[in-house]
C-alpha positions, -999 to 999 in steps of 0.1 A, spaced: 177 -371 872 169 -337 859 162 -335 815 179 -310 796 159 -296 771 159 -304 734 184 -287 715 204 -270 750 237 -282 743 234 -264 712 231 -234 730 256 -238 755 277 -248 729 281 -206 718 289 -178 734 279 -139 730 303 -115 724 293 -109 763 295 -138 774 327 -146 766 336 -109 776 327 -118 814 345 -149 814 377 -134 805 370 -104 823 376 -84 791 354 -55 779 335 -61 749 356 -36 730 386 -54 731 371 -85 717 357 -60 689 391 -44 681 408 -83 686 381 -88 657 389 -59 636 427 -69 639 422 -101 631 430 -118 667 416 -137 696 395 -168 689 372 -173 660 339 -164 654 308 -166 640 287 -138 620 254 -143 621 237 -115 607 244 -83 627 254 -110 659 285 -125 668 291 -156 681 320 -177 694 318 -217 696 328 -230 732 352 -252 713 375 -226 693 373 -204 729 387 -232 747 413 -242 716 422 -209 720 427 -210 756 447 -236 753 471 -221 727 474 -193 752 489 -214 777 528 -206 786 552 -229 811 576 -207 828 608 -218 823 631 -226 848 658 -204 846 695 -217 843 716 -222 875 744 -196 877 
């Protein structure tokens, strides 16, 4: 049974501006101008860094989420 270090779920609990650019497969500059226009998921300012909790990123996900509708038989 392996130990997770003191204080890592913290960490994996936040994602970069990078991060969360790579696992959407977005460039970093749309999540800036998402910022600037007051979209995408919420974040964190920390200084000069930005952050994103894992949970609003995954609340957003979900939000995000459509169900194509079947469409009416003629």
């Amino acid at each position: 049974m392996s130990r997770r270090p003191v204080g890592a779920e913290r960490q994996s609990a936040v994602m970069t501006q990078k991060e969360l650019a790579q696992r959407w497969h977005l460039s970093t500059r749309t999540l800036e101008r998402w910022r600037w226009l007051g979209q995408g998921p919420p974040f964190l300012k920390l200084g000069a860094r930005i952050a994103y909790r894992l949970a609003d990123i995954e609340a957003f996900e979900t939000a995000q989420r459509h169900v194509p509708t079947e469409e009416s038989a003629s």
